[in-house]
Backbone as CSV, one residue per row, in Angstrom:
resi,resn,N_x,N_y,N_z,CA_x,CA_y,CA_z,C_x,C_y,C_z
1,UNK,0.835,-1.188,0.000,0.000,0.000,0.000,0.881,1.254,0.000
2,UNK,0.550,2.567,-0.168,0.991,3.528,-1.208,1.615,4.154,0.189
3,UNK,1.173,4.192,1.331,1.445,5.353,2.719,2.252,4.309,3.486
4,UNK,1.938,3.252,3.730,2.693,2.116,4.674,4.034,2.140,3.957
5,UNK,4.055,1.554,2.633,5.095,1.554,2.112,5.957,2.882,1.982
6,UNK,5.500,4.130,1.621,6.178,4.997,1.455,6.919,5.593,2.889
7,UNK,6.006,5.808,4.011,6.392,5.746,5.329,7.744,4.293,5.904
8,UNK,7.583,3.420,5.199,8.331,2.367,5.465,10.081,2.905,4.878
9,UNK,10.080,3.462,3.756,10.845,4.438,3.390,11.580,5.153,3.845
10,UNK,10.551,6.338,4.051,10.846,7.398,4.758,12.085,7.010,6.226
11,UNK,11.177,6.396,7.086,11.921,5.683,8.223,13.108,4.912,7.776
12,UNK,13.268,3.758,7.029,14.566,3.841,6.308,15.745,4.810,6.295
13,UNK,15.393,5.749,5.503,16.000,7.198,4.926,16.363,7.532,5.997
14,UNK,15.739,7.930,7.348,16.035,8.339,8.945,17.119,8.144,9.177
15,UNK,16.805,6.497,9.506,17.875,5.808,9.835,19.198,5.865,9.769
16,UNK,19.406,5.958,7.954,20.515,5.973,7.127,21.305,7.897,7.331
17,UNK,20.460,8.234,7.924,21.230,9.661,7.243,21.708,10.304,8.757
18,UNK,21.079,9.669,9.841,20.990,10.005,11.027,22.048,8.970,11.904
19,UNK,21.963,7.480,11.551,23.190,7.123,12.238,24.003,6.341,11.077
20,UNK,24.753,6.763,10.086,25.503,5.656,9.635,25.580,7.071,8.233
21,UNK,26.918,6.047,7.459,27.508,7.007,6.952,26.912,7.094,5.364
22,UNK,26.132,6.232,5.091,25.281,6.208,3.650,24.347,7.629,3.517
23,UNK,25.012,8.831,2.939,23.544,10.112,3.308,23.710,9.760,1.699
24,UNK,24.205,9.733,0.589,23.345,9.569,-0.827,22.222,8.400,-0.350
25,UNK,22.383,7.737,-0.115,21.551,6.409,0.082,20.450,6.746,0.574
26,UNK,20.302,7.523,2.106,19.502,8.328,2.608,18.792,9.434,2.065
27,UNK,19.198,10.128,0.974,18.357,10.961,0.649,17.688,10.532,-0.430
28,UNK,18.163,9.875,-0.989,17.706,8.932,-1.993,16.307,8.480,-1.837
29,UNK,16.666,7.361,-0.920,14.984,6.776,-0.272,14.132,7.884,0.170
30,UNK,14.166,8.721,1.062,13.874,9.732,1.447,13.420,11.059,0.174
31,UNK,13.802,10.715,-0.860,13.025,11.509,-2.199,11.688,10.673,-2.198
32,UNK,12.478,8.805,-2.536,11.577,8.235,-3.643,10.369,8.198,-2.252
33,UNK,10.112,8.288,-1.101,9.265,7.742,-0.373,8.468,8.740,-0.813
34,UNK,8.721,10.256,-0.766,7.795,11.710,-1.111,7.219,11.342,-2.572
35,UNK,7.905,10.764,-3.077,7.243,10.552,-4.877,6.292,9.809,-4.789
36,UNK,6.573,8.578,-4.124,5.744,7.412,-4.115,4.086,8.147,-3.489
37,UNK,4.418,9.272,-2.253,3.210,9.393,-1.388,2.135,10.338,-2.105
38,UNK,3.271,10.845,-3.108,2.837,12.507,-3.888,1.661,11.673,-5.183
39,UNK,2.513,10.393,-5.889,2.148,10.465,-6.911,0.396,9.400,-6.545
40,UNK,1.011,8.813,-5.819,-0.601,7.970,-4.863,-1.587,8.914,-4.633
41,UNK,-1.483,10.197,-3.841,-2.394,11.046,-3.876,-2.913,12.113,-4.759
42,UNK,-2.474,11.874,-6.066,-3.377,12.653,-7.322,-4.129,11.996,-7.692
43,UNK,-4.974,13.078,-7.871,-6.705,12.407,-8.085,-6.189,11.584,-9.620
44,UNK,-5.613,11.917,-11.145,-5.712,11.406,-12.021,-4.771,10.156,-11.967
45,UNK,-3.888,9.392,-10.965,-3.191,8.503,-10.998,-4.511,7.494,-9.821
46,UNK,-4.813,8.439,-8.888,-6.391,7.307,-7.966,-7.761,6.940,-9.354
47,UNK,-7.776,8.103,-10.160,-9.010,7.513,-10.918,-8.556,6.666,-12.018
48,UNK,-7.226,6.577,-12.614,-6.939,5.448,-13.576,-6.630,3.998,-12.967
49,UNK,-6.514,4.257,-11.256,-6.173,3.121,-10.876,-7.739,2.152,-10.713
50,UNK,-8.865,3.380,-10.379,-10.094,2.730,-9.558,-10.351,2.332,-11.208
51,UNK,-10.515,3.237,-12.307,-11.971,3.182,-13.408,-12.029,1.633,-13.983
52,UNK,-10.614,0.921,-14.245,-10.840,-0.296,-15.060,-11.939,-0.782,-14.200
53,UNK,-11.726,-1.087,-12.528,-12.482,-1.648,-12.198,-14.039,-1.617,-11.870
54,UNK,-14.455,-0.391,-11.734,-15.387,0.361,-11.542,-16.199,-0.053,-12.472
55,UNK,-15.615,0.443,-13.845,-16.190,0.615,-15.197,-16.780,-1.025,-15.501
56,UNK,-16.409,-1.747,-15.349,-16.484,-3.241,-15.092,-18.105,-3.458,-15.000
57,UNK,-19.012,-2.929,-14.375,-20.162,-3.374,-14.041,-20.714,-1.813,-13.676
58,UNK,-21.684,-2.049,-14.458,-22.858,-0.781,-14.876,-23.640,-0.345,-13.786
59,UNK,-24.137,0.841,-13.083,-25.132,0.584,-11.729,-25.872,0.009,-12.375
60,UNK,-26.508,-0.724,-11.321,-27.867,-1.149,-11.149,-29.059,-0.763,-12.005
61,UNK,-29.861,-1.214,-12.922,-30.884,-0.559,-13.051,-32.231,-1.002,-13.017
62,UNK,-33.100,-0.619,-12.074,-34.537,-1.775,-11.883,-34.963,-1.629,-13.095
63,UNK,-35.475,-1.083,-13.745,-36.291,-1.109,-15.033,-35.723,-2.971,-16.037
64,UNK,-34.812,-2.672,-15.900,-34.002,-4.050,-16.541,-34.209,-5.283,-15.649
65,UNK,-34.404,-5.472,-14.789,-34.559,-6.156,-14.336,-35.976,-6.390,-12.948
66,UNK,-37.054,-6.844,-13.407,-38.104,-6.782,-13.024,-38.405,-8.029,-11.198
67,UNK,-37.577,-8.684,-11.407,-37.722,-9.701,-10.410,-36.809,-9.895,-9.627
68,UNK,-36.415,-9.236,-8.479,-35.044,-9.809,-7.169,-35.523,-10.277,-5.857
69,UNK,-35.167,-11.310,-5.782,-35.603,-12.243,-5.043,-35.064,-12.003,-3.296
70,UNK,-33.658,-11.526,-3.286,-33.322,-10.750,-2.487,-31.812,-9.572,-2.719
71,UNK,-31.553,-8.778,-1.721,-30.707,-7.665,-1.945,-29.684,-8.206,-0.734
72,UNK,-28.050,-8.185,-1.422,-27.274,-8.554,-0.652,-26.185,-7.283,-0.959
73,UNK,-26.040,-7.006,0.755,-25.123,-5.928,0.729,-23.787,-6.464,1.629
74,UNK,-22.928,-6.126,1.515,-21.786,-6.527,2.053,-21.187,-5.904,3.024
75,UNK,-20.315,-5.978,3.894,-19.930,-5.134,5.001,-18.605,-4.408,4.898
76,UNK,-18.876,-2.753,5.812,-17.164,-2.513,5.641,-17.087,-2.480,7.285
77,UNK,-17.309,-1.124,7.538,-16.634,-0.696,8.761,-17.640,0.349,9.414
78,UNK,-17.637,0.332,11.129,-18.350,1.436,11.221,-17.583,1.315,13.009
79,UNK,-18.215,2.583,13.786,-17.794,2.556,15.320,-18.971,2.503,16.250
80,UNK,-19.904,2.085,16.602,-21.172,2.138,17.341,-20.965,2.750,18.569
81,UNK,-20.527,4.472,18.560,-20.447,5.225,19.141,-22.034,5.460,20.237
82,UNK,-22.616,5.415,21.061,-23.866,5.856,21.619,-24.030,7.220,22.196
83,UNK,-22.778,7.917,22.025,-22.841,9.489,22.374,-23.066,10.588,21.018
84,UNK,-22.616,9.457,19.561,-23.095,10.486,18.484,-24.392,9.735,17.921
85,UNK,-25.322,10.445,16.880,-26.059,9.722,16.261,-25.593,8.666,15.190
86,UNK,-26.763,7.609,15.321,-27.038,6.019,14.616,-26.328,6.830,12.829
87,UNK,-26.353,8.394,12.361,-26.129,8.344,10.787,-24.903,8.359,10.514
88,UNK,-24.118,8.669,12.041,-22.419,8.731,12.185,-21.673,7.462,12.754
89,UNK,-22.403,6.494,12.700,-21.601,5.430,13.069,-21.073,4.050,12.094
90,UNK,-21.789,4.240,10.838,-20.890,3.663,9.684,-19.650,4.113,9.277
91,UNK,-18.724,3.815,8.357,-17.838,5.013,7.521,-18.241,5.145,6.025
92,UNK,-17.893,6.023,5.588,-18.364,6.610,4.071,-19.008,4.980,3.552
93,UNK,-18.168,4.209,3.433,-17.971,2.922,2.264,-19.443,2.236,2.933
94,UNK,-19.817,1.991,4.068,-20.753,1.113,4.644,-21.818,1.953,4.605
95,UNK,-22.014,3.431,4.267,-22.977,4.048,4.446,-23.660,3.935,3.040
96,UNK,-22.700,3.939,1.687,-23.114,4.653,0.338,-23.485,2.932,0.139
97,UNK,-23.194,2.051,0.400,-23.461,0.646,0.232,-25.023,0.173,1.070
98,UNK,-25.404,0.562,2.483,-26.904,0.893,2.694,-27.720,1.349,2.088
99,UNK,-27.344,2.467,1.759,-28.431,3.563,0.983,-28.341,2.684,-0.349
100,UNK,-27.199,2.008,-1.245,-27.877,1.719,-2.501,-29.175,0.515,-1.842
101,UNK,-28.967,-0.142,-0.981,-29.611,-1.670,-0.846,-31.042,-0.631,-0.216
102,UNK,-31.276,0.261,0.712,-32.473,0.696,0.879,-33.565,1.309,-0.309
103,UNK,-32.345,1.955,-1.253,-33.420,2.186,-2.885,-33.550,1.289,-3.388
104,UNK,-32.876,-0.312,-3.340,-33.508,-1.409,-3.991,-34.344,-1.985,-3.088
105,UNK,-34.626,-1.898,-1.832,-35.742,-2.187,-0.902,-36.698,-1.789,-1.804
106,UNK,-37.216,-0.151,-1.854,-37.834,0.543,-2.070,-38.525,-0.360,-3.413
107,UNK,-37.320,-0.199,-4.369,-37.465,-0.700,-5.552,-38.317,-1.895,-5.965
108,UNK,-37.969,-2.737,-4.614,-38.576,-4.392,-4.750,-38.882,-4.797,-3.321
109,UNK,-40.301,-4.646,-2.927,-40.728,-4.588,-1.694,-41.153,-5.631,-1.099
110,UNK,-40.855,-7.110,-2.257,-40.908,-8.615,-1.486,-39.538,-8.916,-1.453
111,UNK,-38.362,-8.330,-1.312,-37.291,-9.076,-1.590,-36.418,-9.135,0.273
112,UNK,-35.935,-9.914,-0.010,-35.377,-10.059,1.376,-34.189,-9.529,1.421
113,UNK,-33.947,-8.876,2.309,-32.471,-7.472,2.628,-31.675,-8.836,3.351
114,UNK,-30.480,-8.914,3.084,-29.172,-9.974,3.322,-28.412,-8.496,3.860
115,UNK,-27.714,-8.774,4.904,-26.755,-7.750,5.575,-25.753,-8.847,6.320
116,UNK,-24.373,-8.822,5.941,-23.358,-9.021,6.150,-21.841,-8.557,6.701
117,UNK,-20.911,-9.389,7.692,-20.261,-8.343,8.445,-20.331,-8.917,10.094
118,UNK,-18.920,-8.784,10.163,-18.710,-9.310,11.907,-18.632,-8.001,13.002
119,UNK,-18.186,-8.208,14.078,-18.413,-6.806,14.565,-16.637,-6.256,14.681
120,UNK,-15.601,-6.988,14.712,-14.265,-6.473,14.497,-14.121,-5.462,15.656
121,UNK,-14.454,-6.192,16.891,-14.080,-5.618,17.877,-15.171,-4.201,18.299
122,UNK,-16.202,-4.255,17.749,-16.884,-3.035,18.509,-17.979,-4.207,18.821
123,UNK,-19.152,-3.903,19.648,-20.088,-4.456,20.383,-21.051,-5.202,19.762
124,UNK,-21.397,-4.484,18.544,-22.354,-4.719,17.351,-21.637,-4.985,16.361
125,UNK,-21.909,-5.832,15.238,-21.461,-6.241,14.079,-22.053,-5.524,12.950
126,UNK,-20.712,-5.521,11.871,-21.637,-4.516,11.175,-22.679,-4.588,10.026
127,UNK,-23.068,-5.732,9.855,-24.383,-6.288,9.806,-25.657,-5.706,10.664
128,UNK,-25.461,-5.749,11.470,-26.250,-5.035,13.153,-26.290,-3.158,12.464
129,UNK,-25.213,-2.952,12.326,-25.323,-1.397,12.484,-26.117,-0.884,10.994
130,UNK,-25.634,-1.732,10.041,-26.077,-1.445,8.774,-27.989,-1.804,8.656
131,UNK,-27.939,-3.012,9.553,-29.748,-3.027,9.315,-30.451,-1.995,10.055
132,UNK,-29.565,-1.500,11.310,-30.383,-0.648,12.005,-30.543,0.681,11.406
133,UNK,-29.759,1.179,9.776,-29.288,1.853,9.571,-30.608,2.300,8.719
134,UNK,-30.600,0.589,7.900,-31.505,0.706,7.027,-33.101,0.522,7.472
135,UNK,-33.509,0.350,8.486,-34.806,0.253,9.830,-35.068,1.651,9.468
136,UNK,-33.955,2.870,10.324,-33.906,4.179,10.368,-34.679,5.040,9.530
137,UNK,-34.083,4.467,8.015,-34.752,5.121,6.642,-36.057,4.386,6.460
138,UNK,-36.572,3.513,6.770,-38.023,2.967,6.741,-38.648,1.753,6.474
139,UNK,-37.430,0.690,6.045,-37.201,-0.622,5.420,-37.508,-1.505,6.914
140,UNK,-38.401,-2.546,6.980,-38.978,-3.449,8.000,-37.728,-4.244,8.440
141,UNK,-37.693,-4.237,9.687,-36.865,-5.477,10.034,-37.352,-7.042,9.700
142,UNK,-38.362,-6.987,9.766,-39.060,-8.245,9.432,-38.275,-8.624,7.840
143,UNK,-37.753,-7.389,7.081,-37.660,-8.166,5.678,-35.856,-8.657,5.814
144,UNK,-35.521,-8.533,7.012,-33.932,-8.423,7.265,-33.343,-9.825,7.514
145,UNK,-32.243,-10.326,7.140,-31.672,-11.434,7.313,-30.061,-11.055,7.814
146,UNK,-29.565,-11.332,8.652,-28.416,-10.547,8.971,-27.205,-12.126,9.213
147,UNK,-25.766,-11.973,8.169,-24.867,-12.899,8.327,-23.758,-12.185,8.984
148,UNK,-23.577,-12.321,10.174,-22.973,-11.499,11.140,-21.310,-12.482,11.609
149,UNK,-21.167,-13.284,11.213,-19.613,-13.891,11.339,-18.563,-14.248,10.601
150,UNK,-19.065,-13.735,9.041,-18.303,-13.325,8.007,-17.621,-12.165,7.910
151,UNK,-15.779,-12.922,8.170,-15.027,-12.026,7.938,-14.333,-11.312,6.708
152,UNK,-14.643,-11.854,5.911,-13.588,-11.288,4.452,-14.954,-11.453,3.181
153,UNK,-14.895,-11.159,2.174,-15.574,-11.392,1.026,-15.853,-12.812,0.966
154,UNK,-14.633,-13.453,0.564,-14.890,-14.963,0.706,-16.071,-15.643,1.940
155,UNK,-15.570,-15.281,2.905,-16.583,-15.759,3.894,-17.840,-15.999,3.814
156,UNK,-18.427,-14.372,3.001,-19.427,-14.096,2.472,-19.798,-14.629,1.753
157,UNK,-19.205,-14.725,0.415,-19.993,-15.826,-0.850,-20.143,-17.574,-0.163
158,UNK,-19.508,-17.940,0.487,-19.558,-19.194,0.701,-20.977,-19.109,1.411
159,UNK,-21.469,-18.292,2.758,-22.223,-18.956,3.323,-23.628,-18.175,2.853
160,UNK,-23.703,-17.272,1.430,-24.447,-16.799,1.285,-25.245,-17.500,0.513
161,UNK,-23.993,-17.241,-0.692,-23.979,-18.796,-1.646,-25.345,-19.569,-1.416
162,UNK,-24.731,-20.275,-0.310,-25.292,-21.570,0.145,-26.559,-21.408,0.713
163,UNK,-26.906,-19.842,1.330,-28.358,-20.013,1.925,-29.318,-19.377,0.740
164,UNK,-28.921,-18.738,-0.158,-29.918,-18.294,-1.311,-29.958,-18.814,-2.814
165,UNK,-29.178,-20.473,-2.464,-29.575,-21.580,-3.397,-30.514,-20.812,-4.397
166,UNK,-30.711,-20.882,-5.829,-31.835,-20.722,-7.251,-32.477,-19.535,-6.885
167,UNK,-32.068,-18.727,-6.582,-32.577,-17.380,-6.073,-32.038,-16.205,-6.951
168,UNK,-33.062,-15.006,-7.434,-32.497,-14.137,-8.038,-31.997,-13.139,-7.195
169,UNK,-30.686,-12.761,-7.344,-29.818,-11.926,-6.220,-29.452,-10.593,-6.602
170,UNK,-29.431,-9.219,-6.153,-28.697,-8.316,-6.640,-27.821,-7.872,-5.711
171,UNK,-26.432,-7.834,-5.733,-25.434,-7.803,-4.799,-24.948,-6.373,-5.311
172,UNK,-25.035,-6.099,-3.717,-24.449,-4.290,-2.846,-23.360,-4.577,-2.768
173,UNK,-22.101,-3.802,-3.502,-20.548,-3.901,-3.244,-19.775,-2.385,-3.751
174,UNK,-19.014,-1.999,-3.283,-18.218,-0.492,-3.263,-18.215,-1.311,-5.342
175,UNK,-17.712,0.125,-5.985,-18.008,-0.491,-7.014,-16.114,-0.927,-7.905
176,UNK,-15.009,-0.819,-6.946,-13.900,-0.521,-7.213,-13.609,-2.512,-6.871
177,UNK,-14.489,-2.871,-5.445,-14.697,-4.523,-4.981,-15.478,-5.197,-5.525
178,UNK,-16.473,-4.702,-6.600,-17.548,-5.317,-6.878,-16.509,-6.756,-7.800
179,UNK,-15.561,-6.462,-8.917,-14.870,-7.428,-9.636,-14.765,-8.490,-8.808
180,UNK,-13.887,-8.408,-7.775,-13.705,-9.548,-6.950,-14.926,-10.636,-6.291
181,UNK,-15.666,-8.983,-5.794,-16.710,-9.685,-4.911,-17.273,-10.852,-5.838
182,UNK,-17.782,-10.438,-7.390,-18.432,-11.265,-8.316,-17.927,-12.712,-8.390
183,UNK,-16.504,-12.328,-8.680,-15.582,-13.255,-8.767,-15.942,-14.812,-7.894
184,UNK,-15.703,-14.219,-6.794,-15.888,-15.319,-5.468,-17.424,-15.590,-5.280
185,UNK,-18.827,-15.145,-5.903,-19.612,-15.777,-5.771,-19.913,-16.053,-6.822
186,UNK,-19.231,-16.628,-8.061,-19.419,-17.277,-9.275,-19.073,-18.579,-8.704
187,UNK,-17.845,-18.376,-7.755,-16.631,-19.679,-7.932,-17.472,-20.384,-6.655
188,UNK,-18.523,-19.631,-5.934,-19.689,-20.961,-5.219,-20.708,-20.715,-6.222
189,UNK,-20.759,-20.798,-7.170,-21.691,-21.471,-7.921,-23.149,-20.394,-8.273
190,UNK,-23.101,-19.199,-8.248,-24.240,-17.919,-7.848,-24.079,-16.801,-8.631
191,UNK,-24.238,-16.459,-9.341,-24.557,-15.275,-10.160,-25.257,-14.317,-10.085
192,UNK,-25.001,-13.502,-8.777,-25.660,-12.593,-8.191,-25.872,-11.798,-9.789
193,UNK,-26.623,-10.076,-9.965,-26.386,-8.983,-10.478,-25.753,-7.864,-9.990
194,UNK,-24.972,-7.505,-10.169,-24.109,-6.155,-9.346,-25.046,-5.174,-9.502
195,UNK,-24.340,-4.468,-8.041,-25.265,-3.303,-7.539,-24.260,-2.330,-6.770
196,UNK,-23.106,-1.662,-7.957,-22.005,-1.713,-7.596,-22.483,0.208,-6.687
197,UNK,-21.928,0.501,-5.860,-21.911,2.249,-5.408,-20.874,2.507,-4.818
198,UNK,-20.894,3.552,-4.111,-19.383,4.375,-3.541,-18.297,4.136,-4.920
199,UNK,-18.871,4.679,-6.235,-17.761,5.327,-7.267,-16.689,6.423,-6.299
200,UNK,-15.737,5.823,-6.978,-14.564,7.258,-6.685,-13.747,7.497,-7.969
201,UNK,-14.197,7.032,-8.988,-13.426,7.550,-10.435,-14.505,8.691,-10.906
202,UNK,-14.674,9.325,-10.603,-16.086,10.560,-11.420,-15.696,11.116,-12.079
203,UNK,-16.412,11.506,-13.098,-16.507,12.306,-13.859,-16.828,13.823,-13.842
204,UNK,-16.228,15.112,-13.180,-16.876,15.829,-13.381,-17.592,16.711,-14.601
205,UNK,-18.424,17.483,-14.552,-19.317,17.661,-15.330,-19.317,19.550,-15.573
206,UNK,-18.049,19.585,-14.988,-17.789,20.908,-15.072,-16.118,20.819,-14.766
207,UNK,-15.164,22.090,-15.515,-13.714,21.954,-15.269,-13.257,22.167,-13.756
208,UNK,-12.263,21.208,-13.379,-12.063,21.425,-12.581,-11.032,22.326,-11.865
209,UNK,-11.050,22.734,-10.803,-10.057,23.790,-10.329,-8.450,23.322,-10.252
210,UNK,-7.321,24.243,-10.139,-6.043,23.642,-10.468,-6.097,22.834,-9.103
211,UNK,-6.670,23.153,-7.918,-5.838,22.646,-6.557,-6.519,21.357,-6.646
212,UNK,-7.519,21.106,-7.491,-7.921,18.865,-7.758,-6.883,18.555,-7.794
213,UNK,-5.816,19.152,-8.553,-4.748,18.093,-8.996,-3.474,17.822,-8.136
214,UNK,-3.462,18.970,-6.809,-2.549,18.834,-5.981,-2.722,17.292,-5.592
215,UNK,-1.802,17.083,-4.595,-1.709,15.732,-4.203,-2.959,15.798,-2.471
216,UNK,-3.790,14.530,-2.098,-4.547,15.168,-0.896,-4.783,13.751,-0.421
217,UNK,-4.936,13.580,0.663,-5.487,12.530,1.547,-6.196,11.471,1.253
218,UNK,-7.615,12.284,0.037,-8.536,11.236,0.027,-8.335,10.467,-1.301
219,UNK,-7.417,11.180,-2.178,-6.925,10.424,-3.629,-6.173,9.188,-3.241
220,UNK,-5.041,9.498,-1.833,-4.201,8.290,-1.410,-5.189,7.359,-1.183
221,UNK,-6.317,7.510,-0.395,-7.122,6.942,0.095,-8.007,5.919,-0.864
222,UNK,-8.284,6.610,-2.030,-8.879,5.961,-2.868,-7.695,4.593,-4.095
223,UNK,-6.491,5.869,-4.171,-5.578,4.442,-5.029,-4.936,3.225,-3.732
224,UNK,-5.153,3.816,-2.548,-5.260,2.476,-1.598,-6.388,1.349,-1.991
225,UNK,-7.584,1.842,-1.582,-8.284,1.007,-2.187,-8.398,0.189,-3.476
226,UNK,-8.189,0.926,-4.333,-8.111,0.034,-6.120,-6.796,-0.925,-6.062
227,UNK,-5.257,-0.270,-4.726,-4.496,-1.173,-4.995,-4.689,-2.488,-4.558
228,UNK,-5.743,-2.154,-3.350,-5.948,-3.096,-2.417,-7.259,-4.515,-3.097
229,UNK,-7.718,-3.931,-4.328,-8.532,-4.666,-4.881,-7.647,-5.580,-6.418
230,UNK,-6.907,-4.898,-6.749,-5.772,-5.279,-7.670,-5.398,-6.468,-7.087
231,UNK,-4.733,-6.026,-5.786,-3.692,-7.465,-5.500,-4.760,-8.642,-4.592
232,UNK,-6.060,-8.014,-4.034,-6.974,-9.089,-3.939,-7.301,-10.037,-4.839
233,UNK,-7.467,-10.048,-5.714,-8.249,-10.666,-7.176,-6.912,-11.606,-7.037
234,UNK,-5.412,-10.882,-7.279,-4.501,-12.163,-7.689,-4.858,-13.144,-6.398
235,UNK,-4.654,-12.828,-5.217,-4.240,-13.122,-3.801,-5.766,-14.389,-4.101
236,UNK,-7.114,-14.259,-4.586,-8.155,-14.876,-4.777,-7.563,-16.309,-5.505
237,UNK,-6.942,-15.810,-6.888,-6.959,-16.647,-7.825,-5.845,-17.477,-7.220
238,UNK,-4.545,-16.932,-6.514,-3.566,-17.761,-5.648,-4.126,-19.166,-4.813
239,UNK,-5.064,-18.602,-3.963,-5.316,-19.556,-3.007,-6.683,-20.364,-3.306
240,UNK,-6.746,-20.382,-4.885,-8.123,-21.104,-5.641,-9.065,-20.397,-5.444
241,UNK,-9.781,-19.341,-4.501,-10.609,-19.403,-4.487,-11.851,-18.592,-5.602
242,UNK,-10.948,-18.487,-6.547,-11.880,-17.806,-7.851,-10.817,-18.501,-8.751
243,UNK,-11.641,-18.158,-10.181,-10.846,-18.014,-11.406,-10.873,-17.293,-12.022
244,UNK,-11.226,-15.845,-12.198,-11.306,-15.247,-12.999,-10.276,-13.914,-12.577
């Protein structure tokens, strides 16, 4: 990853220039770590990294598809804070991934809501936080099915897989994970439809200002993610558990 590694660097470079007699060596690393962190956080090196994958699978569109049997959303992360409000306790990725699965509620009002996600050390799992999320906006608990001890993607397709046997599925996934996610519930045997959200390759629709192109936090943030979906897919196909 683009900050671990470049920080891994950096500290290197420290090392070298501070006790020992290598300072070309030291400043050296100590450039390439700033390049590495600079060139990770421009938005046009984060959106060529996310779009192949993104671009991959089309949103969602009900009109095309008239019959879903149920809506499966997947889990990221959240903190089940009880001193702020229930709309601040997902993070971005688990929030824009609710809201798509509550407009396909909306959309298809016999289908059964699948919510997935362990709790990773907070009290509630985030399965738990995400249905209560989607309760909030107006969606019945009664239509809720919650797989709450799935830790990784994989986890997920296996035991989802297996409980929504001949079932028409439309699967909630960031849309940068959706490749993989697909991936691993082909390879149990399921052909969900993607229901990919949280884009971060956009398009704007007006020019943008020079300071987009500085280097910023949330671009690192985003070619983290696409790298982190890059070397998933191999890391999948490594240990069998996909082929594609």
């Amino acid at each position: 990853m683009p900050l671990p590694f470049g920080l891994s660097l950096l500290l290197l470079a420290l090392l070298l220039l501070w006790f020992t007699r290598f300072q070309k060596s030291g400043k050296l690393l100590a450039t390439l770590s700033l390049v590495v962190i600079a060139t990770f956080g421009l938005r046009p090196v984060s959106v060529e990294l996310a779009r192949p994958l993104e671009q991959a699978n089309p949103p969602f569109a009900v009109a095309e598809h008239p019959r879903i049997d149920a809506i499966v959303v997947l889990g990221n992360g959240h903190v089940s804070d009880p001193a702020i409000p229930l709309t601040s306790w997902q993070n971005n990725i688990a929030l824009a991934r609710t809201l798509e699965e509550v407009r396909l509620a909306k959309a298809y009002p016999e289908a059964t809501l699948i919510f997935s996600g362990y709790a990773a050390g907070d009290p509630l799992s985030n399965a738990e936080v995400n249905a209560r999320m989607a309760e909030s906006l107006g969606i019945p608990r009664t239509r809720m099915q919650l797989f709450e001890n799935n830790k990784d993607t994989h986890d997920e397709a296996v035991s989802i897989a297996r409980a929504l046997t001949g079932q028409q599925v439309a699967l909630v996934t960031s849309a940068t994970h959706m490749p993989r996610a697909l991936a691993l519930y082909r390879a149990e045997g399921m052909t969900p439809i993607p229901a990919p959200t949280d884009f971060t390759a956009k398009e704007s629709q007006a020019p943008l200002p020079l300071y987009s192109y500085l280097p910023k936090g949330r671009y690192l943030m985003y070619s983290e993610a696409a790298l982190h979906e890059w070397i998933g897919q191999l890391w999948s196909r490594l240990r069998g558990q996909s082929n594609e």
